[in-house]
C-alpha positions as CSV (number, residue, x, y, z in Angstrom):
1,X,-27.5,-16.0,-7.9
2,X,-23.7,-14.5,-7.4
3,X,-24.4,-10.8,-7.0
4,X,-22.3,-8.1,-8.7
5,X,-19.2,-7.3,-7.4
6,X,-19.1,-4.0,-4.8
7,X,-18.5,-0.9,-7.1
8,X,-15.5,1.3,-6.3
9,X,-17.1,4.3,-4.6
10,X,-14.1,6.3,-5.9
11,X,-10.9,8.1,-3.6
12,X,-12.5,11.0,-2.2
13,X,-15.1,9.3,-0.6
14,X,-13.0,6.4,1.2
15,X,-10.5,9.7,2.0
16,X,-14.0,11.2,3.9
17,X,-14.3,8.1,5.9
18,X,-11.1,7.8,7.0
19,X,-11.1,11.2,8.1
20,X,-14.4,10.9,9.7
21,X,-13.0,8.2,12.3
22,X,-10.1,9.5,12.9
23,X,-8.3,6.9,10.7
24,X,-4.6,6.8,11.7
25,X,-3.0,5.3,8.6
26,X,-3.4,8.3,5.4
27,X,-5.2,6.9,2.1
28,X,-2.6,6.1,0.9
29,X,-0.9,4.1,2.9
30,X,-4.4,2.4,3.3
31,X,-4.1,1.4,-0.2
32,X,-1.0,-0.5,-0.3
33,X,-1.9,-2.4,3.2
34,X,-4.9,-3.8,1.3
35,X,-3.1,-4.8,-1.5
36,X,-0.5,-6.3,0.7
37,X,-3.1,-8.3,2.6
38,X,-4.4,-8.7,-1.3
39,X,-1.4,-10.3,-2.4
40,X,-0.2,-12.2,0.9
41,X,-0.3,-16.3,0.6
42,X,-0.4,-16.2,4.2
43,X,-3.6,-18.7,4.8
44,X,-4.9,-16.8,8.0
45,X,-5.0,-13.6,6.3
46,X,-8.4,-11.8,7.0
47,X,-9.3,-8.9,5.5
48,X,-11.5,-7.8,8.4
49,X,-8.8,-7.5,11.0
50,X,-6.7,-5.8,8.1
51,X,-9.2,-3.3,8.2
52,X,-9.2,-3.2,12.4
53,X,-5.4,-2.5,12.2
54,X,-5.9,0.6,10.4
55,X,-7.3,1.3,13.7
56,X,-4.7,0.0,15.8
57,X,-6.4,-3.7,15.9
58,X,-10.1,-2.1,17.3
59,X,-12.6,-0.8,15.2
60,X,-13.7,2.6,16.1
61,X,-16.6,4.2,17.7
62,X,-19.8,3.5,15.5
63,X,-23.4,5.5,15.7
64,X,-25.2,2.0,14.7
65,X,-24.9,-1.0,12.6
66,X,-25.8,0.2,9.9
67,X,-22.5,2.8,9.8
68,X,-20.7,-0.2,10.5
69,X,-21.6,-1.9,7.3
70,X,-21.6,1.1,5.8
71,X,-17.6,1.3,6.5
72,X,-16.8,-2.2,5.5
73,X,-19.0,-1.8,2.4
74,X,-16.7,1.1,1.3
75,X,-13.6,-0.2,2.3
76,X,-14.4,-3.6,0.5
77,X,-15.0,-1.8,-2.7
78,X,-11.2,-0.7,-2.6
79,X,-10.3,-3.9,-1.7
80,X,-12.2,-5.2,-4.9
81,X,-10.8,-2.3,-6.8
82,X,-6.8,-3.4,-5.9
83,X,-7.7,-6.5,-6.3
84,X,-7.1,-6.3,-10.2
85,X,-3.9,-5.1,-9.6
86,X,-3.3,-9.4,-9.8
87,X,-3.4,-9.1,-13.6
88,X,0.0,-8.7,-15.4
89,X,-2.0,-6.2,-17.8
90,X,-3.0,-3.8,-14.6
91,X,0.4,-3.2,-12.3
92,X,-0.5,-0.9,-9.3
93,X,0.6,2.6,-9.2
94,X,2.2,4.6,-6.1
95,X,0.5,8.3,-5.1
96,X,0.9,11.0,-7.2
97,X,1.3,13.4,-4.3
98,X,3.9,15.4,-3.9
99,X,5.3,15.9,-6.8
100,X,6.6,19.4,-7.2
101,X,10.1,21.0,-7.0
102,X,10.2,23.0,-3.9
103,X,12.2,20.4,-0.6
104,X,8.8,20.8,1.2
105,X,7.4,19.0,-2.3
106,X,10.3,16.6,-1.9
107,X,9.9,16.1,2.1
108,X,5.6,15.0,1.1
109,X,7.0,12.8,-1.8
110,X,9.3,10.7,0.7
111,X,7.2,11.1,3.4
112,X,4.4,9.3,1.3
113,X,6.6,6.6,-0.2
114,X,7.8,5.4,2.8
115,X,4.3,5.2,4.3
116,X,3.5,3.7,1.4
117,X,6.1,1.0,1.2
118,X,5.8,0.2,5.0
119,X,2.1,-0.2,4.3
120,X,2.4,-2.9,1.6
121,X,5.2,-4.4,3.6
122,X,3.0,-4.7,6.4
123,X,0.0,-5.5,4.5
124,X,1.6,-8.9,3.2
125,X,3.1,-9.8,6.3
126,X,0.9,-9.2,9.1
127,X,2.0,-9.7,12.5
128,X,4.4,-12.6,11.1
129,X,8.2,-12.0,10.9
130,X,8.5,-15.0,8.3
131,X,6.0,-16.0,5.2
132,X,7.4,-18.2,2.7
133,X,7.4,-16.6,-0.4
134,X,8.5,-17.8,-3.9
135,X,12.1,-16.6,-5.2
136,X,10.8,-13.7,-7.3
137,X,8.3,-12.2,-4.5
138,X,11.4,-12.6,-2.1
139,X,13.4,-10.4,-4.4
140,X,11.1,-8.2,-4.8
141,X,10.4,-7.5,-1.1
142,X,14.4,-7.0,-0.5
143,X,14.4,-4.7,-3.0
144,X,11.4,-2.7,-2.0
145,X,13.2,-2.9,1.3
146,X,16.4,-1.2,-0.1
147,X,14.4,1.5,-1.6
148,X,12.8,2.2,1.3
149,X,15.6,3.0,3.6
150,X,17.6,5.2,0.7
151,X,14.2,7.3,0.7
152,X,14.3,7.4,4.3
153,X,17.8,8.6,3.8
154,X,16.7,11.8,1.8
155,X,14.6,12.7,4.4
156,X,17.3,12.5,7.0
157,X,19.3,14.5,4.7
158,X,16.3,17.3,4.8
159,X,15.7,17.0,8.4
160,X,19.5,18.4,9.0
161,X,20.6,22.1,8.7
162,X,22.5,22.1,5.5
163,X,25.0,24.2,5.2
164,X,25.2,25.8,2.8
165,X,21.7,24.8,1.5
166,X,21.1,22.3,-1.3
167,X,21.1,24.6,-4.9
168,X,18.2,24.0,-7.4
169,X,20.5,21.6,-9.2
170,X,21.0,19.7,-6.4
171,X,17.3,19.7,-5.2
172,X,16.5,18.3,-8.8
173,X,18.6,15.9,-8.9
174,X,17.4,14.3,-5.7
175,X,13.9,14.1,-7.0
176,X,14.5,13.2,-10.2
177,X,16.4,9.8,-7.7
178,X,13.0,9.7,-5.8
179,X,11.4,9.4,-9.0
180,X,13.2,6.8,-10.6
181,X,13.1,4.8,-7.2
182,X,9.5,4.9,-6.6
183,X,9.2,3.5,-10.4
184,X,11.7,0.6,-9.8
185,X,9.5,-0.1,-6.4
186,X,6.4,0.0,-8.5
187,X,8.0,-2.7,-10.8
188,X,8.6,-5.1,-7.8
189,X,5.3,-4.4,-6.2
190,X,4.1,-5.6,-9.5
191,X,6.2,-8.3,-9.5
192,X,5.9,-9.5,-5.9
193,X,1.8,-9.4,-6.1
194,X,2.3,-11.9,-9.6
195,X,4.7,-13.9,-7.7
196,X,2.4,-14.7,-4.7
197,X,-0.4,-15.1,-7.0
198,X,1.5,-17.9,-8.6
199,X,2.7,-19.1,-4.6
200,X,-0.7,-19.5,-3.5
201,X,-2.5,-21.4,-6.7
202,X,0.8,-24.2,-5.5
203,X,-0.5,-24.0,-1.9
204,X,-4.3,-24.5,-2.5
205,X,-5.1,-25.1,-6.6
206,X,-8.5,-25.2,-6.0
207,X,-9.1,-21.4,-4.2
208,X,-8.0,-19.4,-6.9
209,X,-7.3,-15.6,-6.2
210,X,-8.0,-14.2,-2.9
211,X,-12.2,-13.4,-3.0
212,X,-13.7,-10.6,-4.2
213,X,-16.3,-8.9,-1.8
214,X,-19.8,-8.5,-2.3
C-alpha cells in the first residue's frame, strides 16, 4: 500500500535544523535549491546529494542514525511541499524578508534575492555548465540571470559612500525597482519550473513528475 505523502513540518522547524548543523546556505536560499533540483530535467539529478551540498557536498556530524533520518525526513517534507509549485495554479513565491524602508531593509531584501536566485540557479543546474532546456525555460533562466546582476548592482551602489546620501525619494524608488524585479523573477521561475515539467515528460513519458518522498 503507497503510504501518505511526508507532511510539511512547517518553516520554523526546518529553519531550527539548519541552524542546529551549522547549515551554510539560509532557509531561504535552501528553498529555491530544492525547487531547482525540483524542476531540473537533468536525469542524474539526486535529491540526496542536493541536500549534501547544502553542506558543502558532506553531510554533517550526526549523534546517530536515527538524527540522520530524522534530517532527511524534514528536509523531504519541503521537498514534497515545493514540489506543487509544478502546478500552473500554485507559482512559487520569493521571501518576504526584508521588506521595510530603511537601506539596511533594502541591503537584507537584495541580499536575500540574490541568495535566492543563485540558489534556484544552482539548484537546476548542478555541477553542469550546460542542461538542455526548452525555449521558454531558457528564457526564463536569462532573464532571472539579468535580474540577478541589476540587484547585485543596488547593493554595490549601497556598499559605496554616497555622497551626498540617497534622500527618502530616492531610497523608495529603489525598492519600489527591487520590488517589481523580484515579481518579474517570480514570473519566470514559474515559467521555467512549467517549462522543464513539459521538457522532461518529452525526455522520459513514462516517469511523470520528479517523485514525491515518503
Amino acid at each position: 500500500m503507497k503510504q501518505p505523502s511526508l507532511k510539511y513540518v512547517g518553516d520554523k522547524r526546518i529553519r531550527n535544523l539548519l541552524a542546529r548543523y551549522a547549515c551554510p546556505v539560509p532557509f531561504h536560499a535552501v528553498r529555491t535549491r530544492l525547487l531547482g533540483n525540483i524542476a531540473t530535467p537533468r536525469l542524474d539529478a539526486s535529491p540526496v546529494q542536493t541536500v549534501k551540498d547544502l553542506w558543502g557536498g558532506e553531510l554533517p556530524e550526526f549523534d546517530d542514525m536515527d538524527a540522520v533520518n530524522l534530517l532527511f525526513q524534514d528536509l523531504m517534507s519541503l521537498w514534497n511541499s515545493l514540489a506543487k509549485h509544478q502546478s500552473r495554479s500554485k507559482p512559487f513565491k520569493l521571501s518576504r524578508e526584508g521588506m521595510g524602508s530603511s537601506d539596511d531593509d533594502l541591503r537584507r531584501l537584495c541580499e536575500v534575492r540574490t541568495e535566492e536566485l543563485e540558489g534556484f540557479i544552482d539548484g537546476l543546474f548542478g555541477a553542469d555548465e550546460d542542461v538542455d532546456l526548452l525555449e521558454r525555460a531558457v528564457e526564463g533562466m536569462e532573464q532571472i540571470g539579468e535580474i540577478n546582476a541589476m540587484i547585485r548592482g543596488v547593493l554595490d551602489l549601497l556598499d559605496r559612500p554616497a555622497m551626498p546620501p540617497a534622500t527618502d525619494k530616492e531610497r523608495a524608488a529603489t525598492l519600489k525597482n527591487v520590488k517589481n524585479l523580484s515579481r518579474i523573477a517570480e514570473k519566470e521561475i514559474h515559467a521555467v519550473i512549467l517549462s522543464c515539467k513539459r521538457a522532461r515528460a518529452q525526455l522520459i513519458p513514462q516517469s511523470g513528475p520528479p517523485p514525491t518522498f515518503h
